[in-house]
PDB file as gemmi writes it, atoms N, CA and C in Angstrom:
CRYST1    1.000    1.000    1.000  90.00  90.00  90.00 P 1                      
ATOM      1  N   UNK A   1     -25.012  20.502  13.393  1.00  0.00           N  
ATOM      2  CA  UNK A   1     -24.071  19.405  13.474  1.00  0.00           C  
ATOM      3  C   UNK A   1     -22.964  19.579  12.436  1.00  0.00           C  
ATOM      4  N   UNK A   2     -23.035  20.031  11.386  1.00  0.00           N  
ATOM      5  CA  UNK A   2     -22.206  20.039   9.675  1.00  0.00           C  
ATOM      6  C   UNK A   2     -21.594  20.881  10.617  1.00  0.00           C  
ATOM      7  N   UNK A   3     -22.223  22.266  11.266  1.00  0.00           N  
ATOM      8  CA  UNK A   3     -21.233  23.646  11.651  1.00  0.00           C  
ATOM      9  C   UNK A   3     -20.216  23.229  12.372  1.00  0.00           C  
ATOM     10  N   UNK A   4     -20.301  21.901  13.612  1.00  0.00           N  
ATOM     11  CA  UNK A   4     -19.640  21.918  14.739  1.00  0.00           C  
ATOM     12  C   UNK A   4     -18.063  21.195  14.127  1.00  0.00           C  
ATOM     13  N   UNK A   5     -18.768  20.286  12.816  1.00  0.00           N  
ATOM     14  CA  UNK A   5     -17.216  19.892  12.704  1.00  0.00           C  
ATOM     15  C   UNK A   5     -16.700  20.513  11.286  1.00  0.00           C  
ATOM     16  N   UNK A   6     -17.060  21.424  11.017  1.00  0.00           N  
ATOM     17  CA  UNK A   6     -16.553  22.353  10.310  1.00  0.00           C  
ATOM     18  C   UNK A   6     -15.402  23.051  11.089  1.00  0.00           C  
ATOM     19  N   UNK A   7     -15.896  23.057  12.530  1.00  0.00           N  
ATOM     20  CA  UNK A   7     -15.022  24.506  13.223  1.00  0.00           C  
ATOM     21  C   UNK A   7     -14.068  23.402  13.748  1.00  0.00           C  
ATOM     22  N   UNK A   8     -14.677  22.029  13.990  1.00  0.00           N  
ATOM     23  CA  UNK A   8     -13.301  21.023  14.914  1.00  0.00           C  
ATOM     24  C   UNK A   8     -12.522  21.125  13.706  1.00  0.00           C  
ATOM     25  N   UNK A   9     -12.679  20.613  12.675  1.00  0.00           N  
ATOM     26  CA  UNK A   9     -11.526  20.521  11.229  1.00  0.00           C  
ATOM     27  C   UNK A   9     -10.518  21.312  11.908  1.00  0.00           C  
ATOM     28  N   UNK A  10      -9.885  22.864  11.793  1.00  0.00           N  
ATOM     29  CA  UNK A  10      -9.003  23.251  11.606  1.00  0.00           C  
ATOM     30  C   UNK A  10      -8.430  22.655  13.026  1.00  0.00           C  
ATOM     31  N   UNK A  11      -8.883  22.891  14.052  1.00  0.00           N  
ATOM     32  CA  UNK A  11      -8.120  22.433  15.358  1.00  0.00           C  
ATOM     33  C   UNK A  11      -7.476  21.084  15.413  1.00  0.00           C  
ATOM     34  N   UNK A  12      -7.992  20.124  14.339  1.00  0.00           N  
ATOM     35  CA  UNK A  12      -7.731  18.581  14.402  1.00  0.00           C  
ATOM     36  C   UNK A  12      -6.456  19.021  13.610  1.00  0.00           C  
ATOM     37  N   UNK A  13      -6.470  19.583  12.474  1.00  0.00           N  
ATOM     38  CA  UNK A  13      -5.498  20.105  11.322  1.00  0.00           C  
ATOM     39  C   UNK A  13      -4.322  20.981  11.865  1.00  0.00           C  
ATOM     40  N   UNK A  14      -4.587  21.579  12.517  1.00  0.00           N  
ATOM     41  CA  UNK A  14      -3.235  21.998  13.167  1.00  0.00           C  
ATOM     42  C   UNK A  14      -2.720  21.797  14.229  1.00  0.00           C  
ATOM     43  N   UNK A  15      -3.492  20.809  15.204  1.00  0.00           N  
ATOM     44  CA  UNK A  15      -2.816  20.084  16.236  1.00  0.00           C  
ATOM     45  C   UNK A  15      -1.721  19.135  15.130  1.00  0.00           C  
ATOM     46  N   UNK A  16      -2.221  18.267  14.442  1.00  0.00           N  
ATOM     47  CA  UNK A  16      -1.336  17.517  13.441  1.00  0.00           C  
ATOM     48  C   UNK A  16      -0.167  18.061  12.956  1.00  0.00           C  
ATOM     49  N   UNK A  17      -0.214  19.056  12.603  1.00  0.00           N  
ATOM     50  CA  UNK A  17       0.561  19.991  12.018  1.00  0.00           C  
ATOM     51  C   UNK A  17       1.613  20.213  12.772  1.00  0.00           C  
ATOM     52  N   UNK A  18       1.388  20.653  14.070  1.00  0.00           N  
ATOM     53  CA  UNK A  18       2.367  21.174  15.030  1.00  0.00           C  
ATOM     54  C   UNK A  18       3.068  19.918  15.668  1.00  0.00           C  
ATOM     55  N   UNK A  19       2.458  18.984  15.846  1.00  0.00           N  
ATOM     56  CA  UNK A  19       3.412  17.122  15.798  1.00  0.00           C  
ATOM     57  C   UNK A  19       3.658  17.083  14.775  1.00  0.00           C  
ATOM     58  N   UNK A  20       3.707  17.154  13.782  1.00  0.00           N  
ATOM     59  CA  UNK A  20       4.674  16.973  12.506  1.00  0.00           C  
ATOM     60  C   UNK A  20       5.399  17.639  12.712  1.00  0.00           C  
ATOM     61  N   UNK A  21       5.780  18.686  12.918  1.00  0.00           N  
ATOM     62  CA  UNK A  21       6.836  19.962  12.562  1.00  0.00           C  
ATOM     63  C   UNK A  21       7.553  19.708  13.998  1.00  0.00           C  
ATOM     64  N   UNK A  22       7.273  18.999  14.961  1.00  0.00           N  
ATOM     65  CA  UNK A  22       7.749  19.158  16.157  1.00  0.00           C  
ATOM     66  C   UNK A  22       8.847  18.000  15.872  1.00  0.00           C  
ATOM     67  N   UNK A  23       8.055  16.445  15.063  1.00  0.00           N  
ATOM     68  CA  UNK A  23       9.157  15.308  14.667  1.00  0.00           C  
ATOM     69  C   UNK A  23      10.098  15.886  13.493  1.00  0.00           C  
ATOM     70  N   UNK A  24       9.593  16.514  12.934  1.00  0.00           N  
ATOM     71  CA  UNK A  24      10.773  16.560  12.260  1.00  0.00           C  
ATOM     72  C   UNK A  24      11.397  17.529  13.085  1.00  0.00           C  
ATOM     73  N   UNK A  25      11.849  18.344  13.637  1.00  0.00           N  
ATOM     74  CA  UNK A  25      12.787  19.135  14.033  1.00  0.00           C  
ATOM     75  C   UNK A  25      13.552  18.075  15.132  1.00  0.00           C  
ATOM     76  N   UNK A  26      13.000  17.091  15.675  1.00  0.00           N  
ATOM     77  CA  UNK A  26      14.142  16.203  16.510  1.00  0.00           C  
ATOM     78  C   UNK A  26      14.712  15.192  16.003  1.00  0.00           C  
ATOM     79  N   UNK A  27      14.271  14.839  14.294  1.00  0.00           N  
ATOM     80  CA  UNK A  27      14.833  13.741  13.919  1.00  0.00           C  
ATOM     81  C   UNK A  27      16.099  14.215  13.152  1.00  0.00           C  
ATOM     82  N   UNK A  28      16.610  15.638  12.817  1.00  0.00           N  
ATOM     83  CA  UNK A  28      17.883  15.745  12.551  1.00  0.00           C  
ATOM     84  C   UNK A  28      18.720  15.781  13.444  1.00  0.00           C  
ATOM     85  N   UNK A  29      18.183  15.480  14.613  1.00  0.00           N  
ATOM     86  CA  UNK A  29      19.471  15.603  15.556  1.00  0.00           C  
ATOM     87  C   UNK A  29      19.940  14.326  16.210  1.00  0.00           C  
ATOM     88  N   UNK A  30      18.889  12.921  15.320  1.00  0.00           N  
ATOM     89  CA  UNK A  30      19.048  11.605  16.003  1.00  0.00           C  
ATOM     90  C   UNK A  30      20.111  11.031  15.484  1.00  0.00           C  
ATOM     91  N   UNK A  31      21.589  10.670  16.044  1.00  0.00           N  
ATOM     92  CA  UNK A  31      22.435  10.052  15.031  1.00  0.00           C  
ATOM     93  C   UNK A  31      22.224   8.763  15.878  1.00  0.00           C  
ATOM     94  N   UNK A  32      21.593   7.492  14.616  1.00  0.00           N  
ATOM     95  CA  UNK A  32      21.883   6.501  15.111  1.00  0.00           C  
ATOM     96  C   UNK A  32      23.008   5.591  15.647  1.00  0.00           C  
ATOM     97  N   UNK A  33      24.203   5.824  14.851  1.00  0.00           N  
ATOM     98  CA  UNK A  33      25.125   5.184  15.231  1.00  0.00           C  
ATOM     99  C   UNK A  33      26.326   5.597  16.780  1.00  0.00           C  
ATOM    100  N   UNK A  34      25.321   6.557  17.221  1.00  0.00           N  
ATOM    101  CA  UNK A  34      25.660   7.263  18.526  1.00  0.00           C  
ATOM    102  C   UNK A  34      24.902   5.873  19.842  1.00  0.00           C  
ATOM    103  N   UNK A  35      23.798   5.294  19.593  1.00  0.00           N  
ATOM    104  CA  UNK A  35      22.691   4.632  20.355  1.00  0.00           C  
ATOM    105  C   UNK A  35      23.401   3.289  20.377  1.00  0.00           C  
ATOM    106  N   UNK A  36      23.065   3.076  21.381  1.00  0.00           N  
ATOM    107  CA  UNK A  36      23.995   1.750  21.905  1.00  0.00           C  
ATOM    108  C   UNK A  36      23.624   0.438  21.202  1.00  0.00           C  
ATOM    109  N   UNK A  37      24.544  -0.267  21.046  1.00  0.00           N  
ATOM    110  CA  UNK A  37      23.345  -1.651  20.256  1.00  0.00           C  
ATOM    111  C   UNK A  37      22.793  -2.463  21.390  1.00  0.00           C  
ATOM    112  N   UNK A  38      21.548  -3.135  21.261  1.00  0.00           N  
ATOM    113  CA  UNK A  38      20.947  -3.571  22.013  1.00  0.00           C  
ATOM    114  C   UNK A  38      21.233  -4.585  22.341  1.00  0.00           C  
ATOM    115  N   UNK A  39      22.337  -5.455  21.787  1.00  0.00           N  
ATOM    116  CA  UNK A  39      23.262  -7.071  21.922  1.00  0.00           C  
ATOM    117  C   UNK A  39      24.296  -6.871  21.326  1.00  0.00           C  
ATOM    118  N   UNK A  40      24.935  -6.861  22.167  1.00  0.00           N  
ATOM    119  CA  UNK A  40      26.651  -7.550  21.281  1.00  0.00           C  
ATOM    120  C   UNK A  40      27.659  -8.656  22.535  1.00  0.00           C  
ATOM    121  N   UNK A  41      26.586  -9.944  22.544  1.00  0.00           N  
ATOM    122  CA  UNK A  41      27.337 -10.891  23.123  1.00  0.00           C  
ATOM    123  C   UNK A  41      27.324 -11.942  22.007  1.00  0.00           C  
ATOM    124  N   UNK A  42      28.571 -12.566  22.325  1.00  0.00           N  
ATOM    125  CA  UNK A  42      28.342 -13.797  21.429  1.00  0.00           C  
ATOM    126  C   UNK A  42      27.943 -14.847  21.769  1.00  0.00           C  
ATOM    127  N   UNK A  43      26.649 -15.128  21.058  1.00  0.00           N  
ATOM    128  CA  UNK A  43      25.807 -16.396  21.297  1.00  0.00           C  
ATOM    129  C   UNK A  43      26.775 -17.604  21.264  1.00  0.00           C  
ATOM    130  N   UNK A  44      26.257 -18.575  22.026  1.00  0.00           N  
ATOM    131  CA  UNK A  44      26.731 -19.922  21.568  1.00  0.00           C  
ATOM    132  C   UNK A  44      26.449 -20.784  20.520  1.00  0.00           C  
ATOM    133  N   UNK A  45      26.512 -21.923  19.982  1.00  0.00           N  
ATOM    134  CA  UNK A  45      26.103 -22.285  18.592  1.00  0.00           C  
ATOM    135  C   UNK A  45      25.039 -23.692  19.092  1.00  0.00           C  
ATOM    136  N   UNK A  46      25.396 -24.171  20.422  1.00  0.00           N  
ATOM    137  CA  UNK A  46      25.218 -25.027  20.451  1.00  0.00           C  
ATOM    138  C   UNK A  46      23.585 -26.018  20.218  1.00  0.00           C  
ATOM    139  N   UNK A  47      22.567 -24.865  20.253  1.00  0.00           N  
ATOM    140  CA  UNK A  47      20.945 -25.127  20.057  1.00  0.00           C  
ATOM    141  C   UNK A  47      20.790 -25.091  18.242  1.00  0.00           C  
ATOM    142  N   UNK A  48      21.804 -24.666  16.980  1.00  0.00           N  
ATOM    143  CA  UNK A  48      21.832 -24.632  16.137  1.00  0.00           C  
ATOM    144  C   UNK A  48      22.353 -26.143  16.100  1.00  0.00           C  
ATOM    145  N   UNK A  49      23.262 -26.772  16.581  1.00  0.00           N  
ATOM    146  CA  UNK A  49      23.860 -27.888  16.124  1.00  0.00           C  
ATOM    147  C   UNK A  49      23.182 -29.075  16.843  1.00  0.00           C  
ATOM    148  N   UNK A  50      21.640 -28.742  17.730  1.00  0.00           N  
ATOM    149  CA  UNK A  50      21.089 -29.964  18.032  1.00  0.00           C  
ATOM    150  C   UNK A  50      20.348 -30.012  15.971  1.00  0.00           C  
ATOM    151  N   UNK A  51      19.881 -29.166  15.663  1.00  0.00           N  
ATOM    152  CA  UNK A  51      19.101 -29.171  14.167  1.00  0.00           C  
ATOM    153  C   UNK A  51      19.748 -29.536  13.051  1.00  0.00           C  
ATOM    154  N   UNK A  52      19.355 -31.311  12.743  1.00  0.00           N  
ATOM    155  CA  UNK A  52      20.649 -31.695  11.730  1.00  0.00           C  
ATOM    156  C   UNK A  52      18.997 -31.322  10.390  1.00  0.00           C  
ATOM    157  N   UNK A  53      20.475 -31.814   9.366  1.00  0.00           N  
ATOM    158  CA  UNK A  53      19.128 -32.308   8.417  1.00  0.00           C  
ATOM    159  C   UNK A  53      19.010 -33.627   8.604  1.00  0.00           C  
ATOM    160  N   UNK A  54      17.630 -33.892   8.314  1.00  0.00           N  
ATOM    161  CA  UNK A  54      16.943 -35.272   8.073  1.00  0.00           C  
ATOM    162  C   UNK A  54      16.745 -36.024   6.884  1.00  0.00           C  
ATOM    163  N   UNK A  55      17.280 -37.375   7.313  1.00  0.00           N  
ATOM    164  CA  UNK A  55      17.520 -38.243   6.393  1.00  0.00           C  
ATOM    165  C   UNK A  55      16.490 -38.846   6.052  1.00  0.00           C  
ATOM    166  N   UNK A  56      15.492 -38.603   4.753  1.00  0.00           N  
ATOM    167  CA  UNK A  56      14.258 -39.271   4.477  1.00  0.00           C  
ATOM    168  C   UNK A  56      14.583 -41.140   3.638  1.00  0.00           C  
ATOM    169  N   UNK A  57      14.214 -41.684   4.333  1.00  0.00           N  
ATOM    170  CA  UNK A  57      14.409 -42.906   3.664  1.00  0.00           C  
ATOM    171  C   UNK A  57      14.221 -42.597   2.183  1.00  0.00           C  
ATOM    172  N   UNK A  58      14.667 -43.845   1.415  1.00  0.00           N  
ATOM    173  CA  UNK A  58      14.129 -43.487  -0.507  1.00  0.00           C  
ATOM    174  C   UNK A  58      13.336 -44.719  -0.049  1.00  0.00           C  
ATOM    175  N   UNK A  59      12.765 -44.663  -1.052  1.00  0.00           N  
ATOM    176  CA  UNK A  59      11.444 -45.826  -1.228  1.00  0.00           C  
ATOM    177  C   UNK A  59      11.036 -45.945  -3.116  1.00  0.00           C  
ATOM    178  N   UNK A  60      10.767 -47.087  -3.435  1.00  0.00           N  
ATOM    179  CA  UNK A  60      10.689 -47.316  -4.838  1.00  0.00           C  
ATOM    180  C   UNK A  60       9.211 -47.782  -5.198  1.00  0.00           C  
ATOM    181  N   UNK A  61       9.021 -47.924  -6.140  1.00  0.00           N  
ATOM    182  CA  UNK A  61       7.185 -48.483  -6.389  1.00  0.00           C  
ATOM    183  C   UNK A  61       6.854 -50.393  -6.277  1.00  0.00           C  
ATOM    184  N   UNK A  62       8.688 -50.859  -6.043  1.00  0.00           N  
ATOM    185  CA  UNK A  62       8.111 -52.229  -5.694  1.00  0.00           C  
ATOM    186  C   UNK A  62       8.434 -52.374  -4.114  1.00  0.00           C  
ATOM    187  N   UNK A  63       8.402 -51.654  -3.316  1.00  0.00           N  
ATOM    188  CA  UNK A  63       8.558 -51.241  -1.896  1.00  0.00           C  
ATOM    189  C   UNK A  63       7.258 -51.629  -1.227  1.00  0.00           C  
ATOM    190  N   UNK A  64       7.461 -52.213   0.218  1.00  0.00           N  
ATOM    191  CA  UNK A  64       6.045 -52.344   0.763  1.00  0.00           C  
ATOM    192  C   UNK A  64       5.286 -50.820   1.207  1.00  0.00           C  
ATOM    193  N   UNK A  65       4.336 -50.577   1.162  1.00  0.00           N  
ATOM    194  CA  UNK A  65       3.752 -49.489   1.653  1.00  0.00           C  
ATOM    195  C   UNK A  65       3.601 -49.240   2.864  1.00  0.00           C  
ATOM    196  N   UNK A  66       3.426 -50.310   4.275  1.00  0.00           N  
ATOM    197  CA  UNK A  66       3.661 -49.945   5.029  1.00  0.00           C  
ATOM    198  C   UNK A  66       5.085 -50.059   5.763  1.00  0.00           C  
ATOM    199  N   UNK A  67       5.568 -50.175   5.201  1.00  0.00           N  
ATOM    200  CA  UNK A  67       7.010 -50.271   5.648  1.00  0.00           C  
ATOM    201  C   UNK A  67       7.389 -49.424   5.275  1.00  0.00           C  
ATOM    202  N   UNK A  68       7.113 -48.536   4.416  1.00  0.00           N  
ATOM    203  CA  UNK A  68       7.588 -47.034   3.573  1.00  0.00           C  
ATOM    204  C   UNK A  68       6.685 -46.175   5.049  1.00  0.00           C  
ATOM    205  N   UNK A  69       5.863 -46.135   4.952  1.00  0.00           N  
ATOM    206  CA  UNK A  69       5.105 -45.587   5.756  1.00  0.00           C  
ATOM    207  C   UNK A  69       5.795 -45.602   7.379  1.00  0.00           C  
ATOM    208  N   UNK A  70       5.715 -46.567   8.579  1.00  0.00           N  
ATOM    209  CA  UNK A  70       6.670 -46.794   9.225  1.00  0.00           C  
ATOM    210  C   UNK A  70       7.813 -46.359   9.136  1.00  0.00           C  
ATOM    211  N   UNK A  71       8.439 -46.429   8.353  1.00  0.00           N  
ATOM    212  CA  UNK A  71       9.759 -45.803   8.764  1.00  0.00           C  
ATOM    213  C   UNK A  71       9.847 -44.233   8.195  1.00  0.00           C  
ATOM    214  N   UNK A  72       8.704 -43.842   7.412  1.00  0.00           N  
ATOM    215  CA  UNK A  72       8.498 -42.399   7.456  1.00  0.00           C  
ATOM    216  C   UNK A  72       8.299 -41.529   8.641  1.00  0.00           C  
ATOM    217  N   UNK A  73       7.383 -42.362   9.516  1.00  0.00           N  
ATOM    218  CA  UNK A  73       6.395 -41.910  10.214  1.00  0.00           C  
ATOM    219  C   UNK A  73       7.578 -42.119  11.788  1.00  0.00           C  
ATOM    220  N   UNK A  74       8.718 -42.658  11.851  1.00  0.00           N  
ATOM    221  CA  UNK A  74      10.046 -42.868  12.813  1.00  0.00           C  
ATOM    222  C   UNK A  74      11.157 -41.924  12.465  1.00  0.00           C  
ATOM    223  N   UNK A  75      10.890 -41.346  11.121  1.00  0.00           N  
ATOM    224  CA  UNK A  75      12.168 -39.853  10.748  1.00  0.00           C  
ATOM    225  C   UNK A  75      11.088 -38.402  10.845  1.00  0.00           C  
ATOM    226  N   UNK A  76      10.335 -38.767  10.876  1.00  0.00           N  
ATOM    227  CA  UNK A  76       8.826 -37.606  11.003  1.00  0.00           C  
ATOM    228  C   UNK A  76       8.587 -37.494  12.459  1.00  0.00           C  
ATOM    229  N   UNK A  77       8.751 -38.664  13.593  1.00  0.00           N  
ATOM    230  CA  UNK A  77       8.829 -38.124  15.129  1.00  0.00           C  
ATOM    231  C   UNK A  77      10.361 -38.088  15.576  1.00  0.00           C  
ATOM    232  N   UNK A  78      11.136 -38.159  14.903  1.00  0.00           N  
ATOM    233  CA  UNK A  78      12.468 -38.455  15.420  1.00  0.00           C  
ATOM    234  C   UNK A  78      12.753 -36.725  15.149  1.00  0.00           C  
ATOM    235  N   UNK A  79      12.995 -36.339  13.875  1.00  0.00           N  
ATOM    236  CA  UNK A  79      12.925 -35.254  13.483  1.00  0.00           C  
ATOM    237  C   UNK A  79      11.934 -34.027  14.559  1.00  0.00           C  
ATOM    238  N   UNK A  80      10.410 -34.473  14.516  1.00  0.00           N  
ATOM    239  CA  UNK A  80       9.988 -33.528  15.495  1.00  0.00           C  
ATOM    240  C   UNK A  80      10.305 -33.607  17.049  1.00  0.00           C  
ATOM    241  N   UNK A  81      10.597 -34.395  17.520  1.00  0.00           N  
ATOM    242  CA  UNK A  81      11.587 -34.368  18.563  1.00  0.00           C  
ATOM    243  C   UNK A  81      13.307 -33.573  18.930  1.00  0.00           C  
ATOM    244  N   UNK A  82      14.090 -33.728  17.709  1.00  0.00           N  
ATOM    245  CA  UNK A  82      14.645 -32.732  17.492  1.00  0.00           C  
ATOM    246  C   UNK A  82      14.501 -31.093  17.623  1.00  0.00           C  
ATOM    247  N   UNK A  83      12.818 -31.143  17.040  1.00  0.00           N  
ATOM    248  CA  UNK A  83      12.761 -29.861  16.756  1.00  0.00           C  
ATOM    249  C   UNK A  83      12.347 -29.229  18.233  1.00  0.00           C  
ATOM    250  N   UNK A  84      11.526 -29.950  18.772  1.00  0.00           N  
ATOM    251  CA  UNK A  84      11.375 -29.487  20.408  1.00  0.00           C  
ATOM    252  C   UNK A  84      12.161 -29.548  21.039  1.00  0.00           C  
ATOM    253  N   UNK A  85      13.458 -29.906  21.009  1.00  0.00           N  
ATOM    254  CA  UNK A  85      14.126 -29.747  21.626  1.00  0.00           C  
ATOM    255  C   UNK A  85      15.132 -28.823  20.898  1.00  0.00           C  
ATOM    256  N   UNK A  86      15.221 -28.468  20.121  1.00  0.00           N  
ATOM    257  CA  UNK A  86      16.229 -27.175  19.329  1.00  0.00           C  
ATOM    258  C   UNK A  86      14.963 -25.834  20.231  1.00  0.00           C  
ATOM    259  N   UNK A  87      13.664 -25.973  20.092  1.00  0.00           N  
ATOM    260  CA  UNK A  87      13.180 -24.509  20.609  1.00  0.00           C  
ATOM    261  C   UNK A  87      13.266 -24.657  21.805  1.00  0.00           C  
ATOM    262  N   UNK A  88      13.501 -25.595  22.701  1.00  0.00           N  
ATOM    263  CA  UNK A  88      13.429 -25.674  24.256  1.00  0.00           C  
ATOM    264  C   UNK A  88      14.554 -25.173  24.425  1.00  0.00           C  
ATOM    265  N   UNK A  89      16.162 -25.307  23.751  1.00  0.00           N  
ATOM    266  CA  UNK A  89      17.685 -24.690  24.061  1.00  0.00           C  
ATOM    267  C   UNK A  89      17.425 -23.337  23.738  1.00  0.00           C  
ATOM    268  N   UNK A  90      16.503 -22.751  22.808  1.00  0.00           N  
ATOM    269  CA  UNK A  90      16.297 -21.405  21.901  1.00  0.00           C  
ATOM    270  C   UNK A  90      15.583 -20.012  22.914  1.00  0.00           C  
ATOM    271  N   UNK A  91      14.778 -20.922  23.754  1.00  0.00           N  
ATOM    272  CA  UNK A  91      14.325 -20.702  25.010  1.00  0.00           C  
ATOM    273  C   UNK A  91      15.258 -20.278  26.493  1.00  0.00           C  
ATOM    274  N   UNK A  92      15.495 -21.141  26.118  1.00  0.00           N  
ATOM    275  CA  UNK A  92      16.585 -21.376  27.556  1.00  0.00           C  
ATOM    276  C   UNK A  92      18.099 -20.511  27.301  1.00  0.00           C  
ATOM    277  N   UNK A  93      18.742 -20.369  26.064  1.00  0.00           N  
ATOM    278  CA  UNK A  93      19.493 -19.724  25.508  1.00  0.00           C  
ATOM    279  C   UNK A  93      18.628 -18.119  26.036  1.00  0.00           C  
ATOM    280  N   UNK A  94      18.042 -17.994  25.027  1.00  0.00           N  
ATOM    281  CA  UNK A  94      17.432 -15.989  25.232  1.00  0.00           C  
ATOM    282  C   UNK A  94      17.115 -16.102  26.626  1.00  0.00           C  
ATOM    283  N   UNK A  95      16.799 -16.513  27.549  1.00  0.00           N  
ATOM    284  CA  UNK A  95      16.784 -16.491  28.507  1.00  0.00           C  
ATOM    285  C   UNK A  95      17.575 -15.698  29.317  1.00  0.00           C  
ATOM    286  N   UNK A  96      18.724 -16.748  29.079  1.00  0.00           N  
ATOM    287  CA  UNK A  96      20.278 -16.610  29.914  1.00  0.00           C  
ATOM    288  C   UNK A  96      21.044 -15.641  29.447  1.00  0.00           C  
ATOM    289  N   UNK A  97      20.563 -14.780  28.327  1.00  0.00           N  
ATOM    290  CA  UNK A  97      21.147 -14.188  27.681  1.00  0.00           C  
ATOM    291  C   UNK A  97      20.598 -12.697  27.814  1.00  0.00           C  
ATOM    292  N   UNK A  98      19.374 -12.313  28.192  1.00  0.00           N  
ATOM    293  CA  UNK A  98      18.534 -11.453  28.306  1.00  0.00           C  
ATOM    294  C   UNK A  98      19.207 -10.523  28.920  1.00  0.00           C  
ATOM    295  N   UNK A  99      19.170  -9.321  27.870  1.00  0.00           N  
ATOM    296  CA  UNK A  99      19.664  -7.785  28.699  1.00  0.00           C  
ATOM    297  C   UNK A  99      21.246  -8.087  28.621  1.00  0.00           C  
ATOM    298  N   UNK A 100      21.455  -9.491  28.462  1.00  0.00           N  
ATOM    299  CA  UNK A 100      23.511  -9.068  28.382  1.00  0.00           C  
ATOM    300  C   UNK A 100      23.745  -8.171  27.352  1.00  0.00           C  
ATOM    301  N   UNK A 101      25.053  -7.175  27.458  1.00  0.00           N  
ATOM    302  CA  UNK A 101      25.338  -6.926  26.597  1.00  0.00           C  
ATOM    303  C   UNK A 101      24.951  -5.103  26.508  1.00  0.00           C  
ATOM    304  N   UNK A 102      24.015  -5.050  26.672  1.00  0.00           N  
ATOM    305  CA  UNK A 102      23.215  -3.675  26.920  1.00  0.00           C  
ATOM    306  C   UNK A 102      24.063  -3.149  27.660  1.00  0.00           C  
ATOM    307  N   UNK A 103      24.770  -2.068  27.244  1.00  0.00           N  
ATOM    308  CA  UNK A 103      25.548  -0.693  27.760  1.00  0.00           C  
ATOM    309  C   UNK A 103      24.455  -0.042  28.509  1.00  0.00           C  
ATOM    310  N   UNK A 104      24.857   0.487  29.658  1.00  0.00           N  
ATOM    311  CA  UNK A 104      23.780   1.788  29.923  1.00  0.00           C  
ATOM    312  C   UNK A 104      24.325   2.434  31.017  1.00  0.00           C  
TER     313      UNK A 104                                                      
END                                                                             
């Protein structure tokens, strides 16, 4: 058993060898800035400008607690509502957008 992969070693070792020496001999000839870019349309803005910032109420220590709470808990679904709907345009955007642009 020791003998059999004694003798696989070199064959594993210079199969490797010969894919190494094979990548490098094609990677001097890769000029990237020859390769097409994979997008160059211009997006729209408009799924960025559903995402405002959010206005957290202030609240003080003679404040009611649930009323701090409540109206936390109305900028905390208002806000995540926003946010499903910024990834639903983000969606629907790459979508419509898929493969534009691509030279080929």
């Amino acid at each position: 058993m020791r003998n059999g992969r004694l003798q696989r070693l070199p064959l594993n070792l210079v199969t490797f060898a010969s894919l190494a020496m094979l990548l490098a001999s094609c990677a001097g000839r890769l000029n990237l800035e020859d390769l097409p870019a994979p997008l160059k349309v211009a997006l729209p803005t408009t799924c960025e400008g559903i995402l405002q910032p959010v206005d957290v109420p202030a609240f003080g220590p003679d404040d009611d607690a649930i009323a701090a709470y409540l109206a936390m808990e109305a900028t905390a679904l208002g806000a995540a509502g926003e946010v499903d709907l910024a990834r639903e345009c983000l969606v629907k955007q790459r979508l419509d957008y898929a493969g534009k642009g691509i030279a080929r």
